[in-house]
C-alpha positions as CSV (number, residue, x, y, z in Angstrom):
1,X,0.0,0.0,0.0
2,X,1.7,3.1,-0.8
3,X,2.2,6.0,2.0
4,X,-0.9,8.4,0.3
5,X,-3.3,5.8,0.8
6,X,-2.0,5.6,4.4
7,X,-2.3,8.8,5.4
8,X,-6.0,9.3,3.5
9,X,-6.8,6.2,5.9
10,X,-5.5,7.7,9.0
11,X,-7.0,10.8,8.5
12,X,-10.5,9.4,8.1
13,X,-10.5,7.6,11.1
14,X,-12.1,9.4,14.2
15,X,-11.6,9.0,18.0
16,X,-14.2,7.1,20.0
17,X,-16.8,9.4,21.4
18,X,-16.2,12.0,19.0
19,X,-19.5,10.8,16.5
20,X,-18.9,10.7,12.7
21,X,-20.7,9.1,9.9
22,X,-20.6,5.1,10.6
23,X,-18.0,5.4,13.3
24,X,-19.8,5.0,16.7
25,X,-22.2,7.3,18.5
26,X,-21.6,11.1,19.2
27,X,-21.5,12.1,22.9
28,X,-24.3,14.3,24.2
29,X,-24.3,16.2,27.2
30,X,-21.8,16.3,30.1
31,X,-19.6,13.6,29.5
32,X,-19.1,10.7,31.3
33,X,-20.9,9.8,34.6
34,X,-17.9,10.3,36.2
35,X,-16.4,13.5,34.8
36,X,-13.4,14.4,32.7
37,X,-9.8,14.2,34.3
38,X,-9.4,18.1,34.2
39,X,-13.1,19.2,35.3
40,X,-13.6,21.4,37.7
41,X,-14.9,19.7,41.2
42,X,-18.5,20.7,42.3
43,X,-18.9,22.9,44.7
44,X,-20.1,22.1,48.0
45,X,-23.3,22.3,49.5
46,X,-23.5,25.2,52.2
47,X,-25.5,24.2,55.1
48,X,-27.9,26.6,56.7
49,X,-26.2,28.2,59.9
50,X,-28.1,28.1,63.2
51,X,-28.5,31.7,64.5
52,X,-27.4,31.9,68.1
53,X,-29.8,33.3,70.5
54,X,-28.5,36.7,72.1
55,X,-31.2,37.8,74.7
56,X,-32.0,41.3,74.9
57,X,-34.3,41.2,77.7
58,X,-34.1,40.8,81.9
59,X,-36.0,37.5,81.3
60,X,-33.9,36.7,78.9
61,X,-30.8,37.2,80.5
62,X,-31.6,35.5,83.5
63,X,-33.1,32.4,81.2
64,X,-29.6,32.5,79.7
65,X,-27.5,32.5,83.0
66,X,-29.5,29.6,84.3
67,X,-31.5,31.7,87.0
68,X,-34.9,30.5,85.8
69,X,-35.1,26.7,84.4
70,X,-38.9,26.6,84.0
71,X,-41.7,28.6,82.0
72,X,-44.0,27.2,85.2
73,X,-41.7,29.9,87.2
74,X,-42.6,32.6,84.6
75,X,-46.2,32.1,84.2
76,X,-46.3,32.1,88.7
77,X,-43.9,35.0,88.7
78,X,-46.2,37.0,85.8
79,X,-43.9,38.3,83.9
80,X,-43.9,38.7,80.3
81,X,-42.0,36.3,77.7
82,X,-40.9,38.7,74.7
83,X,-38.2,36.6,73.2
84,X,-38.9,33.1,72.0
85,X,-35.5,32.2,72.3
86,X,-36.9,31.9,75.8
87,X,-39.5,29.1,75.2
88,X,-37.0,27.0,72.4
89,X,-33.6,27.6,75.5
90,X,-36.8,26.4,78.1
91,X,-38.3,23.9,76.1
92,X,-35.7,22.1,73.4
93,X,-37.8,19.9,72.2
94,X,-41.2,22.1,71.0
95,X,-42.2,20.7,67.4
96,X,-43.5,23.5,64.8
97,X,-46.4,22.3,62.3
98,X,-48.0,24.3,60.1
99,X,-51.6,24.2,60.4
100,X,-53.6,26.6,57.8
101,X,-52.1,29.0,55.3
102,X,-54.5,31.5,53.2
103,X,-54.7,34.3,50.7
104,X,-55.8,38.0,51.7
105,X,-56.3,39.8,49.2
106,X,-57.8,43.3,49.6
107,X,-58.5,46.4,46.6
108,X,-57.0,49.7,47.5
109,X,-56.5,52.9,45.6
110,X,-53.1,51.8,43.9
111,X,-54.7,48.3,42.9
112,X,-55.6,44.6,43.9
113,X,-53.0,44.1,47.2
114,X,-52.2,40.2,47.7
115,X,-50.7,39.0,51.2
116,X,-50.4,35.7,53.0
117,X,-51.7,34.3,56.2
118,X,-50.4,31.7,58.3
119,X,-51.4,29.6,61.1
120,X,-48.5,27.7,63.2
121,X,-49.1,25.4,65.9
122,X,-46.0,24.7,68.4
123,X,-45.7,21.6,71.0
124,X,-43.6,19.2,72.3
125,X,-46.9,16.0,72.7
126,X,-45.9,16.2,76.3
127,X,-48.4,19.1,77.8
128,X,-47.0,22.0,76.1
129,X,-49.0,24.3,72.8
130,X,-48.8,26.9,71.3
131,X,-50.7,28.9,68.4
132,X,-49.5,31.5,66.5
133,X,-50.6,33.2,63.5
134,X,-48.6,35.6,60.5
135,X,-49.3,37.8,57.3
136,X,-46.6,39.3,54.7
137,X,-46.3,39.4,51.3
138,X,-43.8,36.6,51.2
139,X,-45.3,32.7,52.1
140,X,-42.2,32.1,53.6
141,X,-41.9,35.7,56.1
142,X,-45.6,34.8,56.9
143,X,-44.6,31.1,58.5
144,X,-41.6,32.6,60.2
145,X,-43.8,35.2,61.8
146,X,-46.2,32.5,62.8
147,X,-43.3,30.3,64.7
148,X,-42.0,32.9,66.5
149,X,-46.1,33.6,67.4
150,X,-46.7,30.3,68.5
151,X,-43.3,29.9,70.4
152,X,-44.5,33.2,72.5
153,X,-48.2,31.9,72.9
154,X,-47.0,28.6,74.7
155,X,-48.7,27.3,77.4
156,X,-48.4,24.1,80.1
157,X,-51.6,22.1,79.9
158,X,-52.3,19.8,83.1
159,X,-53.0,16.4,82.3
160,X,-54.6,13.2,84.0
161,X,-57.1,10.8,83.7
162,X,-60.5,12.5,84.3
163,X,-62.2,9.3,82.7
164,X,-64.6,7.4,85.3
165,X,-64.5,4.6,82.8
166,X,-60.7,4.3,83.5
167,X,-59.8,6.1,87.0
168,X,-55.5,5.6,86.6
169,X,-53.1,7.8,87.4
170,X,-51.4,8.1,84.2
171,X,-51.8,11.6,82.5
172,X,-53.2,10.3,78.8
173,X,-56.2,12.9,79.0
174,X,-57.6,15.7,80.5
175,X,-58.3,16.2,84.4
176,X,-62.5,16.9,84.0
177,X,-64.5,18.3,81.3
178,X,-63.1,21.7,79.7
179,X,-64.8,24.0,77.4
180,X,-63.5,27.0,74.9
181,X,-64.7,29.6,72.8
182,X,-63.0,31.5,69.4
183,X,-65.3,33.2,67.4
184,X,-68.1,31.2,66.3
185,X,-66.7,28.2,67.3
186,X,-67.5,26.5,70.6
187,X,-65.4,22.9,71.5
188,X,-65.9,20.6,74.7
189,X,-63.0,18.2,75.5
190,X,-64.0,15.6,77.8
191,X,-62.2,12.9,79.4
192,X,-61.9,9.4,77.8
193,X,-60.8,5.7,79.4
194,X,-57.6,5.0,77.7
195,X,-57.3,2.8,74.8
196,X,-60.2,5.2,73.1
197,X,-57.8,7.4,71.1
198,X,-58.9,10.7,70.3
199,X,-62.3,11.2,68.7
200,X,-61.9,14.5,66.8
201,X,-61.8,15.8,63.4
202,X,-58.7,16.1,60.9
203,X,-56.7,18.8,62.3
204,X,-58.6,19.2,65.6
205,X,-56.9,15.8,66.5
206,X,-53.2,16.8,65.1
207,X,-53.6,19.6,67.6
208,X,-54.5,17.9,70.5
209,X,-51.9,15.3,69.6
210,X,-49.3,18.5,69.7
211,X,-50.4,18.9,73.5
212,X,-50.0,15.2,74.3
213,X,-53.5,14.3,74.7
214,X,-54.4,10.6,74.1
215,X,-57.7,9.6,74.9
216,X,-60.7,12.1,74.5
217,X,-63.7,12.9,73.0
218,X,-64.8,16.3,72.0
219,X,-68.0,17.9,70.9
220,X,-67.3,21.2,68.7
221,X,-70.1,23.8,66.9
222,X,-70.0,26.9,64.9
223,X,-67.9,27.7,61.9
224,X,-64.9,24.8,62.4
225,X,-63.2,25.0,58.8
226,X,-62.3,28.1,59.8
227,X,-59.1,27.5,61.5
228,X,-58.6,31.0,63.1
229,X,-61.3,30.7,65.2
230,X,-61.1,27.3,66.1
231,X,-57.2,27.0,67.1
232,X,-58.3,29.9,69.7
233,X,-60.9,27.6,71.0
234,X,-58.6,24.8,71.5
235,X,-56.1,27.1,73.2
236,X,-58.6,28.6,75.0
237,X,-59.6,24.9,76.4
238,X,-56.6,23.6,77.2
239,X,-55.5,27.2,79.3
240,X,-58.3,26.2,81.4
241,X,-57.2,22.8,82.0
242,X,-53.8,24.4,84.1
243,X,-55.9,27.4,85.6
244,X,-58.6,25.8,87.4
245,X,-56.9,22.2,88.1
């Protein structure tokens, strides 16, 4: 074969990966799975930093300093929790859920205005809850607003067994028979035997599960898809449970 013919030959042939007519596949996208030899590594992920609490209070400080280890000495004491870096350095273990979100939208002189409502309910399932509620123009501002709400509107619930179908002494329900009013809605807790679970609607129940309850049954009227008014009545019946027991 003369050296022309070897060249023309050697010259047509292409490199794997590279595509051509008849000589293998082209390559699409970024390559390999594993990357070339001289790509440039990926970046890694940032993690979201925790904010460290810096109180800014006389509460606060004396939370911080170890003076006060329980929101029971708060609530006897009646002084006023304005930080909830107070409730999450109190109570580590409070779970945030949120509960009802919503649209307000309302016509002014400059146009249609559009914000966002949030409802956050706060609790650790072991006697604690709180309910807090936020509007902005951002979802995400709006639920923020509504934790830090719910962490300030925290309250102890007393528990027991008020159930004279069961008559322990484990706390799996409430004490006696409470009642609460928000708005239009009206709700009755009232003491259940354990084993019975709790005998409420949808998010009724995920809120009494938030305060630790176990065993109930509970009667409620009015306007109850309305979720302002009745997380008001189940805070408002469960602050009972700890002022008159």
């Amino acid at each position: 074969m003369s050296q022309t013919a070897q060249s023309k030959g050697s010259q047509g042939q292409s490199k794997p990966g590279q595509g051509g007519r008849g000589r293998g596949p082209p390559v699409y996208g970024r390559g390999p799975v594993g990357g070339a030899a001289g790509a440039r590594p990926r970046r890694p992920r940032r993690e979201p930093e925790e904010e460290v609490w810096v109180p800014k209070t006389v509460l606060g400080q004396k939370v911080a300093s170890g003076e006060i280890s329980s929101l029971e000495e708060i609530i006897e004491s009646g002084l006023r929790i304005q930080e909830s870096g107070i409730i999450k350095k109190l109570l580590p273990d409070l779970k945030s859920e949120v509960v009802d979100v919503g649209i307000i939208q309302k016509m002014t002189s400059n146009g249609q205005s559009t914000r966002f409502k949030a409802i956050v309910a706060a609790g650790n399932e072991n006697g604690y809850l709180g309910i807090g509620q936020g509007k902005s123009k951002q979802m995400r501002i709006a639920i923020e607003k509504a934790t830090s709400q719910a962490f300030l509107n925290v309250n102890p619930i007393k528990m027991g067994c008020g159930s004279w179908e069961c008559r322990c002494t484990q706390k799996h329900s409430v004490p006696f028979k409470v009642k609460g009013k928000g708005g239009s809605v009206t709700i009755e807790i009232i003491p259940g035997p354990r084993g019975l679970g709790l005998v409420a609607g949808g998010k009724i129940k995920r809120l009494l599960e938030l305060a630790g309850l176990k065993d109930a049954w509970t009667t409620a009227k009015g306007s109850t898809p309305t979720m302002n008014s009745t997380s008001k009545a189940i805070l408002d019946c469960l602050r009972q449970t700890f002022s008159q027991g």
